[in-house]
N, C-alpha and C positions, 0 to 999 in steps of 0.2 A: 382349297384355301379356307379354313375354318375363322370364319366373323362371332367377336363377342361385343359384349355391350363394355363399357367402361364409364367409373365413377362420372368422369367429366364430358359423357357424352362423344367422346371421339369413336370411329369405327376403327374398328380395330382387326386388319386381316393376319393372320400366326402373330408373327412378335412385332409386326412396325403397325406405327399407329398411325391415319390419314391424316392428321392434326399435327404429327409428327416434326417439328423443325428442328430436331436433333440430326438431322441427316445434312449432309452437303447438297443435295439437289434441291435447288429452289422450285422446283416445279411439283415434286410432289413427296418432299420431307424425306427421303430415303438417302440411301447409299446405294444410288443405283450405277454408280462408276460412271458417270454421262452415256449408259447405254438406255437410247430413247426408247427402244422396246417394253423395257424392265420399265421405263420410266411411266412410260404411256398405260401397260398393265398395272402400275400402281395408282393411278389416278383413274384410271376406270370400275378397278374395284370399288376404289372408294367411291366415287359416284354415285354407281350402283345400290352402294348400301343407303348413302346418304338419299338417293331417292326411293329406296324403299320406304327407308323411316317417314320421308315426308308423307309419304300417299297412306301409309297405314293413320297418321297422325289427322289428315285431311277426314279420312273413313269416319276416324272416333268423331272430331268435330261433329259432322254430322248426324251419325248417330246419339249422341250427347245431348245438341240441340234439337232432335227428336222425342227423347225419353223425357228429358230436362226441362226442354226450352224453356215452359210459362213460369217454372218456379224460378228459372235462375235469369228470369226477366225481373220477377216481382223480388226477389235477392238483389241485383243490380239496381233496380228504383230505391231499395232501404237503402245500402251502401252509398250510393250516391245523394240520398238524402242526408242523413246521419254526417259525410263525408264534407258536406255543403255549409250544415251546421256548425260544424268544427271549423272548416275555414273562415267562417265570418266571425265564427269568438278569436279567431287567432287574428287577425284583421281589426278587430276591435280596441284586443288586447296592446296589438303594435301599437294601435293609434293612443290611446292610452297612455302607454311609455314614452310618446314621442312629444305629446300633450304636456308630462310632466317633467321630462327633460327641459322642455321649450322654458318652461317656467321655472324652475331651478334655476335655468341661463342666463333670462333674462332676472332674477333675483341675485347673485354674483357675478354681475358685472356691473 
């Protein structure tokens, strides 16, 4: 059974896809005619893949945070600076329109 990758991230074993709910079998999106075998072989494929992808996924992580780590510590301290920054102009800002609403209001009525 030959696995490809697909745009949306589904595995994908020959033509049916594990994400597949175009099929009548709620158990694992195919047209496996309620036969539990077919059923059960389609839900372990996919497994399989889906747990491949996570352990290679986990692998990178770590290696990533190996090669990476301090600069994309000291990247995550700018962004969360910078990010922090911006929330309290936008906080400010609200508070400002809500300041001059208030006053408008209470000047037409």
């Amino acid at each position: 059974m030959a696995s490809e990758c697909s745009t949306s991230g589904a595995c994908q074993t020959g033509a049916e896809s594990c994400e597949s709910s175009t099929g009548s079998c709620r158990a694992c999106g195919t047209d496996c005619c309620g036969d539990p075998i077919a059923c059960a072989m389609g839900m372990w494929s996919c497994a399989f893949f889906q747990a491949m992808k996570e352990a290679q996924v986990e692998l990178l992580k770590e290696k990533i945070k190996k090669a990476w780590g301090a600069k994309m510590d000291k990247a995550a301290d700018a962004v969360l600076e910078a990010m922090g920054t911006k929330w309290q102009s936008m906080l400010s800002d609200a508070k400002s329109k809500a300041d001059l609403r208030a006053k408008l209001q209470g000047l037409w009525q």
